[in-house]
C-alpha positions in Angstrom: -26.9 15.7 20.8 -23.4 13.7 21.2 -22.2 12.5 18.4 -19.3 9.7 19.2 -17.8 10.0 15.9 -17.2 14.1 16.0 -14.7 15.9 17.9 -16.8 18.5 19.9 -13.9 21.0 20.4 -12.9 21.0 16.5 -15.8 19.3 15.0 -13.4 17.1 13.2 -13.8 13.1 12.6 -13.1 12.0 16.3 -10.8 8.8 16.7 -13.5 6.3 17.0 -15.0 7.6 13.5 -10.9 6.8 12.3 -11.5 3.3 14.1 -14.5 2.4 12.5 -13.0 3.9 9.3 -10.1 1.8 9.0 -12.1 -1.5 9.6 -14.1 -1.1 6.6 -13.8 -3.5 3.8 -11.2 -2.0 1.6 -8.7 -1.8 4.1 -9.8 -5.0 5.6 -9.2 -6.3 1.8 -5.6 -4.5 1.5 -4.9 -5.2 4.9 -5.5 -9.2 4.2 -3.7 -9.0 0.8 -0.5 -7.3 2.3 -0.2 -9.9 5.4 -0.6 -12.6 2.8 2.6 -11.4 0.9 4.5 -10.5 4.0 4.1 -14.0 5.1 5.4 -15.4 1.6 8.2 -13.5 1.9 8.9 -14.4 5.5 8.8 -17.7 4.2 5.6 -19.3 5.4 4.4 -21.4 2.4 1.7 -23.4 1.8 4.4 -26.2 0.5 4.8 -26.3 4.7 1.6 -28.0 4.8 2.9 -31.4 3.4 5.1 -31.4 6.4 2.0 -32.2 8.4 1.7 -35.4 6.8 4.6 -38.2 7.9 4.0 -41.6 6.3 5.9 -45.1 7.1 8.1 -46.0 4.6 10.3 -49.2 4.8 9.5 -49.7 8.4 10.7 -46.2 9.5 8.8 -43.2 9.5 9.1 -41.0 6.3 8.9 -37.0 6.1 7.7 -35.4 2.9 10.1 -32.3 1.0 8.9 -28.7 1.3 11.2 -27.0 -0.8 10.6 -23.4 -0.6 12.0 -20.9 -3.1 12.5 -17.2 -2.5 12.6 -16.2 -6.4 9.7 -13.4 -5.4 12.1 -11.4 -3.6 14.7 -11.5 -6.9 12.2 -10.2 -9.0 11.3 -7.5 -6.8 15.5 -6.5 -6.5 15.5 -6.3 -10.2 13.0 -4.0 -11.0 14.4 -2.1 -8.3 17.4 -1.9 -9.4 16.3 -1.7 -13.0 14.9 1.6 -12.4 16.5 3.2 -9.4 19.5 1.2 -9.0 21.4 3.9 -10.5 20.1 7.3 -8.3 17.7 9.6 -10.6 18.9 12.4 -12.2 17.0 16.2 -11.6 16.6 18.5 -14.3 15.7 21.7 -14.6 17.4 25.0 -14.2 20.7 25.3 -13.1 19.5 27.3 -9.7 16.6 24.2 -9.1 18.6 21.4 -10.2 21.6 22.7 -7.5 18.8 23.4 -5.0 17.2 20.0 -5.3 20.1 18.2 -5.8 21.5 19.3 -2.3 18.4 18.2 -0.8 18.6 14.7 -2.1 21.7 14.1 -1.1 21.6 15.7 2.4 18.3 13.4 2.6 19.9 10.5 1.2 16.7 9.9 -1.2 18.4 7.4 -3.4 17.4 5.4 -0.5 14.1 6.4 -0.3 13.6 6.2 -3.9 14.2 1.9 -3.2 11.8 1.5 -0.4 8.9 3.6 -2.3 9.6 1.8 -5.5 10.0 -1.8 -3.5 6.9 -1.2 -2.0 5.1 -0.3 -4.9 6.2 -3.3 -6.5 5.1 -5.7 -3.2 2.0 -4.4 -2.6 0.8 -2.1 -5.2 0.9 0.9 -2.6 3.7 3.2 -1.0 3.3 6.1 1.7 6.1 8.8 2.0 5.6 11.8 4.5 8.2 14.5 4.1 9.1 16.7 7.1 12.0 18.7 8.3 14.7 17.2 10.7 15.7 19.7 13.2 19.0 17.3 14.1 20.4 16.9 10.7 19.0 20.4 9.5 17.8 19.0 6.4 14.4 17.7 4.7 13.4 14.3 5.2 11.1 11.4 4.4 9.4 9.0 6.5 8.3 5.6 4.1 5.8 4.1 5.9 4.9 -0.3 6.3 1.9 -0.6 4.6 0.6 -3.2 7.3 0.2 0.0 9.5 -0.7 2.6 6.5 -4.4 3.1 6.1 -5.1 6.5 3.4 -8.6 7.8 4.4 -10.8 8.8 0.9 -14.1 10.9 1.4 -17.2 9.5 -0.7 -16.1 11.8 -3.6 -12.5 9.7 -4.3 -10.8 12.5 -2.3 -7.7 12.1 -0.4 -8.6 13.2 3.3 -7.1 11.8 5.7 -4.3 9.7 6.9 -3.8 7.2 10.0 -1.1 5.4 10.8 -2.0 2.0 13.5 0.3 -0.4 14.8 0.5 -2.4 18.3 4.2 -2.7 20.4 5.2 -6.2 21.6 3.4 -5.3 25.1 -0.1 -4.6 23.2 -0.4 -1.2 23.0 -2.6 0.5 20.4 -0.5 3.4 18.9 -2.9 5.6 16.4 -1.3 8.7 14.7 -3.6 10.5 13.1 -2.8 13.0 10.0 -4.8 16.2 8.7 -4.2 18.3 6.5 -2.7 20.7 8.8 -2.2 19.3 12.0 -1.1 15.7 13.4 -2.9 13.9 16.1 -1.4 11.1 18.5 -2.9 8.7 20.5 -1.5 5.8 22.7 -4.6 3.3 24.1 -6.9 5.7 22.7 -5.4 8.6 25.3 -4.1 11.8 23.1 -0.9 12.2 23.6 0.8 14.3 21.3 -1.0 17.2 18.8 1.1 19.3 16.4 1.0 21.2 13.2 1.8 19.2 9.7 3.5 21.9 7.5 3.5 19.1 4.5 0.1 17.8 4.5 -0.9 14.1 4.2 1.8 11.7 3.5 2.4 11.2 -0.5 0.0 8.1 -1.5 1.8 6.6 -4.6 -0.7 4.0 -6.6 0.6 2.1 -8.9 -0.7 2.4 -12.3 -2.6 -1.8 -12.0 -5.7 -0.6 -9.9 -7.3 -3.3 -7.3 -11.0 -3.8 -6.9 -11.0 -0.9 -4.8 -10.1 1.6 -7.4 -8.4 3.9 -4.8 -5.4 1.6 -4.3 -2.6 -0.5 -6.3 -3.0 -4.1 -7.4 0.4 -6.0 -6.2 2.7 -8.0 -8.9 3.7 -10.6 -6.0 -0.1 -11.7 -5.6 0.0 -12.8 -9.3 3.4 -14.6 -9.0 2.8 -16.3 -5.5 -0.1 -18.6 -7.3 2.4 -19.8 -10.0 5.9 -20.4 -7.6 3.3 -22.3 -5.0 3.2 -24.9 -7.4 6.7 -25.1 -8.8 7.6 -26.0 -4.8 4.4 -28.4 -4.5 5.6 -30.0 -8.1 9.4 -30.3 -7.0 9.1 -31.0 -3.3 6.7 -34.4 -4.7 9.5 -34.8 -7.6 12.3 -34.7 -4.7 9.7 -37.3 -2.7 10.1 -39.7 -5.8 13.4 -39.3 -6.0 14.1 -40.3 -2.7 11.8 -43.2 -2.3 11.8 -44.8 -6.2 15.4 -44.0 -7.4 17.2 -43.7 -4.5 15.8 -46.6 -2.5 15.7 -49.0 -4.9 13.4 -52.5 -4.1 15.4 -56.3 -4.0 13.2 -58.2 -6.6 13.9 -62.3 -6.9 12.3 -64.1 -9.4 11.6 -68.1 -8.8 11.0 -70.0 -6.2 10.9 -67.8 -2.5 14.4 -67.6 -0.7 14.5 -67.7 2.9 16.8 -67.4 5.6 18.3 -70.7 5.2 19.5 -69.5 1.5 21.1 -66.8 3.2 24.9 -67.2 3.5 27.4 -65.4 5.9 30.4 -64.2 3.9 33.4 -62.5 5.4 34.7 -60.6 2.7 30.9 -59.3 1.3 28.4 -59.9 4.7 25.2 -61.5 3.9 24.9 -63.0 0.1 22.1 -65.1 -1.0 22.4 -68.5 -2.6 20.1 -68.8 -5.9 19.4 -72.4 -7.3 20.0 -72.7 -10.8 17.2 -70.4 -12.5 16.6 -67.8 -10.2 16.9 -64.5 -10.9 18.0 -61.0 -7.8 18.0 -57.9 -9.2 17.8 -54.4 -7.5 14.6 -52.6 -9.3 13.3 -48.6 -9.1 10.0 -46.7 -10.6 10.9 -45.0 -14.0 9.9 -40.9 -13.7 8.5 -39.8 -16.9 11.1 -36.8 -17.4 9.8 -35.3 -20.2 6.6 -34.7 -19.0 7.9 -33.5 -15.7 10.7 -31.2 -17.7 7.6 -29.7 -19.6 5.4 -29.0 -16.8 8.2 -27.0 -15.1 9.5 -25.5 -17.8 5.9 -24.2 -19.2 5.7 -23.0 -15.5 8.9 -21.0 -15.6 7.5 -19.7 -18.9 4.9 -18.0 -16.8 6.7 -17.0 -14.0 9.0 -15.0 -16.3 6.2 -13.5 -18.0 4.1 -12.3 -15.3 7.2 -11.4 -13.5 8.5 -9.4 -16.4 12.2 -10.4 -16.3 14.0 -11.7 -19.0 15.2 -15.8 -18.7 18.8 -14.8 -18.9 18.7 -12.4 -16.0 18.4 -15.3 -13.5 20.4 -17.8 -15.2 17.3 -20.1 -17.3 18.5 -19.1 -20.6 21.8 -19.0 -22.5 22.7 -15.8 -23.5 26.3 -14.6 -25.2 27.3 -12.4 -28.0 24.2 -10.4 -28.5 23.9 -7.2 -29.6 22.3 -4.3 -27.9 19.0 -4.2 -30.3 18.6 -8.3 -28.8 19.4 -6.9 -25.6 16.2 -4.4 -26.0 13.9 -7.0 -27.5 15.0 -9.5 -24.7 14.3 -6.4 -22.3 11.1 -5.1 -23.9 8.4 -6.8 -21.1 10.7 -5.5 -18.2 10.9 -1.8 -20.0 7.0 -2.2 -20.4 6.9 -2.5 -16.8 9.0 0.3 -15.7 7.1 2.6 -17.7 4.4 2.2 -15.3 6.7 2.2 -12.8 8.0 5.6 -13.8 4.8 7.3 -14.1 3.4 6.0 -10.8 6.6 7.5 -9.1 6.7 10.9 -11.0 3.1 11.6 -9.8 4.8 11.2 -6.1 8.0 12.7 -7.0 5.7 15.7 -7.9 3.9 16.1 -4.9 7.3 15.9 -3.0 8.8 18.6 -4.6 5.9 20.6 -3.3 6.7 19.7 -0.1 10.5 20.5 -0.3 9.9 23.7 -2.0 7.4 24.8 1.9 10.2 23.3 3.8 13.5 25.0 1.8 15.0 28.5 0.2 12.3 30.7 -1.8 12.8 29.5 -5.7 10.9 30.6 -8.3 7.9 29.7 -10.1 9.6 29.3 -13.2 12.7 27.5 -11.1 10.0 25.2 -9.3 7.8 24.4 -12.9 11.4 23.5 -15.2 12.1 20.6 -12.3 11.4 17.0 -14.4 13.4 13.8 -13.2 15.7 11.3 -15.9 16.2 7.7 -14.8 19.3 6.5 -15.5 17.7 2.8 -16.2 20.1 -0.1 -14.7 20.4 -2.2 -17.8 22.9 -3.7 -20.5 23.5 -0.8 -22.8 26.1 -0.1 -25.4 27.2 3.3 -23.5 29.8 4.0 -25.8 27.3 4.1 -28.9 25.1 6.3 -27.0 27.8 8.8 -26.0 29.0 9.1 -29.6 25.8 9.4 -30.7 25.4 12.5 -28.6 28.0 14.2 -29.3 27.7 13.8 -32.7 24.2 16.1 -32.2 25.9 17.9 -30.2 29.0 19.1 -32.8 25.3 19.4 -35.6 24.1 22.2 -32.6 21.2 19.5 -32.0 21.6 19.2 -28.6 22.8 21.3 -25.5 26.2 20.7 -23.2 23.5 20.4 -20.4 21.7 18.0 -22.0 24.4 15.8 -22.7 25.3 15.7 -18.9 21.6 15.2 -18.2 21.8 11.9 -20.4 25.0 10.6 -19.9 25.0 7.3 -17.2 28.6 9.3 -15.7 26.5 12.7 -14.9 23.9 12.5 -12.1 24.1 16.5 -11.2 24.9 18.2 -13.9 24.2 21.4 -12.4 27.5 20.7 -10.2 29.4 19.5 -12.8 28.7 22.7 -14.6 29.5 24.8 -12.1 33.2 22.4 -11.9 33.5 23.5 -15.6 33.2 27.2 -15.2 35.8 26.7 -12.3 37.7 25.0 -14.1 37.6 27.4 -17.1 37.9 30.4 -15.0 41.6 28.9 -13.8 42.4 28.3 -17.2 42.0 31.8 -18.8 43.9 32.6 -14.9 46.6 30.6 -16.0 46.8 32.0 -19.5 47.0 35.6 -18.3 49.8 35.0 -15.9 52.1 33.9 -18.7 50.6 36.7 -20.5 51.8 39.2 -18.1 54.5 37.2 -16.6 
């Protein structure tokens, strides 16, 4: 009997089993969670919506503020750059770290590192693929937009497949299909490409907050997007008063009513009004309650900072000046709480993608491949000086290795080429020496 859903030549999952597959509701969830950030991003507030709502005010017609604020996309630049800012350094032994090393930098991964970790901080979910580019010569990876990613689990939480969907501007379907060793593409639901994958599925980093569905990453924008919504609704209705109450203030007269034939024409100040004895004019405005405005936004700020895990003084709501560095870590200690998770979320891709590099380049090793580990060289206020004395201060006790001290040090980001400039460099010394030696 047919089955729709199998591929009778291979007797794999057909593309209308992949269809069907990447309608179900997790990715119907994920898929509605990541357009709802995207469109915060791109702007499209719900603030917007007081815009559909004109009203007459003093005989003219009167638009309501929508003031939108972008402060999700500075959060997301510094954890970022808190992190990865600063390119990561590779460790390991001198033969890996120079083979890796070359790698990165041919492949320009301190790139890649930012869109992986920007996505994982957006949407709780990043894809990487890494594949060999026959035009550069040189290993490469592919970062995918999660509004077209879609990983494929089997019904034992096994990674199985992955498919790739997106339309054009002229409404074509575009479906590329991976395996595990092979990669399928169709156009309209036509086949139009097949070849081999010599990396397997594309690298699925999670970050270490699960969504409902346990298979995927719960986003930190979806819990700040709540909280900046109504810091725009509570200033674009504090700019509203403003502009109506203090700015537009109302003539109040108190006696008996003035009409037009009270009014005088004056050449020097235009029309004034002529009181009778007793009468009081005087321009009056609505009083705002400031304090209780002052601490609704600031206890709102309060959160945002939380969740967001930045410190005030990073974006300018807090004083800070002549602090020490062990302030500077307590000030810190939420954003370093979050780039721990960070970290670990990334070195369970890194992993995988060193796995790929090592099918795709030279033949190293097992004990080579198993020393590689990864140092971040975190982005933040530090006393370097302190730390560098402090090192080599282990390092004159025979605490501590040369290498490591390059490995550590913010200056060093491959030490295996910075040793080899040291043996160069020693080798034209004790040159040098032997020539005046001889000479």
């Amino acid at each position: 009997m047919y089955n729709l859903y199998t591929n009778q030549e291979t007797n794999e999952p057909s593309l209308a089993w992949f269809i069907n597959e990447i309608s179900q509701p997790e990715h119907s969830f994920r898929q509605r969670n990541v357009k709802t950030i995207i469109n915060h991003l791109h702007r499209r507030h719900s603030v917007l919506e007081r815009l559909k709502h004109t009203y007459t005010f003093k005989n003219g017609k009167f638009t309501p503020a929508a003031i939108i604020l972008q402060g999700l996309k500075t959060v997301l630049n510094f954890h970022v750059a808190y992190l990865v800012g600063n390119p990561v350094s590779i460790t390991g032994t001198e033969k890996a770290v120079e083979q890796f090393n070359n790698i990165y930098r041919k492949g320009i991964y301190s790139k890649v590192d930012w869109k992986i970790l920007y996505d994982l901080m957006e949407f709780g979910d990043a894809f990487e693929y890494v594949y060999f580019d026959a035009k550069s010569n040189s290993i490469k990876s592919k970062v995918f937009r999660n509004g077209d990613s879609y990983p494929i689990y089997n019904e034992y939480g096994e990674y199985a497949y992955f498919v790739e969907y997106w339309k054009d501007r002229r409404g074509d379907k575009h479906y590329t299909i991976y395996f595990p060793d092979h990669i399928d593409t169709y156009t309209n639901y036509r086949l139009v490409d097949s070849k081999p994958n010599a990396t397997g599925l594309p690298i699925h980093y999670v970050g270490m907050e699960r969504a409902i569905y346990d298979q995927f990453g719960d986003s930190l924008v979806l819990d700040l997007i709540p909280i900046m919504d109504k810091i725009e609704h509570l200033l674009s209705k504090e700019d509203d008063a403003v502009t109506t109450l203090s700015l537009n203030p109302i003539l109040s007269i108190q006696g008996q009513k003035v009409g037009e034939k009270e009014m005088q024409d004056s050449n020097i100040a235009g029309s004034v009004l002529h009181l009778d004895d007793g009468q009081k004019a005087e321009w009056v405005n609505a009083e705002m309650d400031y304090n209780v405005i002052k601490h609704e936004l600031d206890n709102l700020y309060q959160q945002f900072n939380m969740v967001a895990c930045i410190p005030a003084g990073a974006i300018g709501q807090s004083n800070i000046a002549n602090v020490s560095e062990s302030t500077t870590n307590i000030i810190y200690q939420l954003t370093e709480n979050r780039g721990k998770q960070n970290m670990n979320a990334l070195i369970d891709g890194f992993k995988q993608r060193w796995q790929y590099m090592r099918l795709l380049s030279d033949p190293i090793s097992d004990d080579d491949f198993e020393s590689l580990n990864v140092v971040f060289n975190i982005n933040k206020p530090v006393d370097t000086k302190n730390n560098m004395e402090n090192m080599q201060i282990q390092y004159q006790m025979g605490a501590i290795s040369k290498k490591t001290v390059m490995e550590q040090s913010p200056y060093t980001t491959d030490s295996a080429q910075e040793i080899q400039r040291l043996k160069e460099e020693q080798a034209e010394s004790e040159e040098e020496e032997t020539e005046q030696v001889n000479g």
